[in-house]
N, C-alpha and C positions, 0 to 999 in steps of 0.2 A: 163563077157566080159573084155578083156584089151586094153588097150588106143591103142596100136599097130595091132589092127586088126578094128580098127574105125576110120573116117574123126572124129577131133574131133573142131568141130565149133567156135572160140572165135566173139563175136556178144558183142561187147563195144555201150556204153552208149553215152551222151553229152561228147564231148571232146577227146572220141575217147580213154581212158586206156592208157596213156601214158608211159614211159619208166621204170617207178618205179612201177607200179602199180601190183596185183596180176594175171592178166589176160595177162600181159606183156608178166613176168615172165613165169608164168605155160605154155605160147605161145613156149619160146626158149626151156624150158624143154621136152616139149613134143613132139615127132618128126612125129607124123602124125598132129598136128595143125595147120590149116589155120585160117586167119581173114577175118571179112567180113572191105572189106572197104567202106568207106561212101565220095561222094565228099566233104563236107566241115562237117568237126564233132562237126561244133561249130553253123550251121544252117541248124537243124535237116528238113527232108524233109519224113512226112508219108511214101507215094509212093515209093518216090526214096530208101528210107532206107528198106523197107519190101522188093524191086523188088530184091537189092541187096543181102539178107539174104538168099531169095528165088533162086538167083542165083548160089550162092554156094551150096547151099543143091544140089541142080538139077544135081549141075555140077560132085557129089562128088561119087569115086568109090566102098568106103565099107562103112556099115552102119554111120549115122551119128551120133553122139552126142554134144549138143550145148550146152555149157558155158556163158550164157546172164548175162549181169550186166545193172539195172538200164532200162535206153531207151533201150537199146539194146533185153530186155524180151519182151517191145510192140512191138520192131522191129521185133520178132519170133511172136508174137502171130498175126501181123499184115499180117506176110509173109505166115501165115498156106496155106491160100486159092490158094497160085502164086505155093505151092508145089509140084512137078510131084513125088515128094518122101516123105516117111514118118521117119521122124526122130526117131531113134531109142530111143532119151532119152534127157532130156534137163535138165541143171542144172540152176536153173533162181537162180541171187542175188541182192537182195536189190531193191526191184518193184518200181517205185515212185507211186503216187496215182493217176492217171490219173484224178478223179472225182474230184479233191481238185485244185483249183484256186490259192489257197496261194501257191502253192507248184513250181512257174515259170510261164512262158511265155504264153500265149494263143499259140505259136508256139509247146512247147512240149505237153500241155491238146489238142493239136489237134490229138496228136496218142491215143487218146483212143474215146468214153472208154472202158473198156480190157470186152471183152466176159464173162458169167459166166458159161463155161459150158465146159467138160470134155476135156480135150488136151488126141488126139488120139495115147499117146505116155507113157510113165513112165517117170515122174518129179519127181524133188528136190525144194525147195523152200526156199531158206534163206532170213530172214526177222531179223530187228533188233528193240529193244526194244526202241530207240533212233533215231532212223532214222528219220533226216527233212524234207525226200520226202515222208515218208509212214508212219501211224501209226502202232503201230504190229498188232493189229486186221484189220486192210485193208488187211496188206501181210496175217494173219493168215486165211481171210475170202474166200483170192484169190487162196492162198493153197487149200482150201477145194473144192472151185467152180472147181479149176482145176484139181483134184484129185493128186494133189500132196503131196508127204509127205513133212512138214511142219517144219525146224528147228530152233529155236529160236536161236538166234546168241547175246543173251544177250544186253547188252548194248555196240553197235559198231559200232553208228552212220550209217552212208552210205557204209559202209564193202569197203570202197576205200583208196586212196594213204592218202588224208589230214585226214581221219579218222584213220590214221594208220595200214594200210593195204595195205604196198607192198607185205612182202614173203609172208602171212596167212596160215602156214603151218595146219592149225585147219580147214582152207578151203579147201588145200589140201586133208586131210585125210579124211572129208565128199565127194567130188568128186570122192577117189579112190573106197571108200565103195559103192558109189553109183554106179559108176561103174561098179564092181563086181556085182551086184545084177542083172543089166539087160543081158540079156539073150544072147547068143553068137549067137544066128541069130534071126533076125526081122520077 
């Protein structure tokens, strides 16, 4: 498949992927990308976030493909059920650990916790060895539950802007591959 004959989904995290970030970025590059927007991206809302996730997919003309970073991945896994469409493929990066308490707010541990069982679609899953929201074996356990293939992103913190990661062209290059692999009709 190529990015030009897919919606291709950008679904940010807390705070919304702001102007430097890689999800920004990869947004202005790629000329079929929409975002999903959130009323306020700094007081995450279950409902409100998955209805709106669900809303784009619903809304969208050629196959989908989702880009989730962070909250944004509960925000897709939360929205599956609201779905009248089946996403062609989804790139989830950097899970936070929904079951972990130390990891923020009772506000964000309220979108989970994340399902264990097969996403009705072809995933990606980038997980990192350092990451303060998830350990890798949570992302590497969530990979498997969800039959996604499973990439170790080494040591990269949170794969976001303060972890150094605006352009991620290594992100890139896993997106385009994965891309490629899913299939040119759903």
């Amino acid at each position: 498949m190529k990015a030009k004959d897919a919606d291709i989904i950008i679904v940010p995290g807390l705070g919304g992927s702001g102007p430097m970030h890689w999800q920004t970025r990869w947004q202005k590059r790629l000329s079929t990308a929409k975002r999903v927007h959130q009323k306020d991206w700094d007081a995450p809302a279950r409902e409100a976030w998955a209805s709106n996730v669900a809303d784009v997919v619903n809304a969208a003309e050629r196959p989908v493909v989702l880009i989730a970073h962070s909250l944004g991945i509960a925000s897709v896994i939360n929205a599956l059920g609201l779905m009248t469409r089946r996403p062609h493929g989804a790139f989830l990066v950097a899970p936070p650990d929904l079951d972990d308490p130390e990891i923020g707010s009772p506000q964000l541990l309220g979108f989970g916790p994340y399902p264990r069982t097969r996403l009705p679609f072809p995933s990606m899953l980038i997980g990192s060895r350092n990451d303060p929201y998830c350990k890798p074996e949570i992302a590497e356990e969530l990979a498997n539950a969800w039959g996604s293939l499973y990439l170790d992103a080494g040591e990269a913190g949170h794969l976001n802007t303060e972890a150094g990661y605006g352009p991620w062209p290594e992100g890139s290059m896993a997106f385009a591959q994965f891309l490629s692999n899913l299939p040119d009709q759903a």
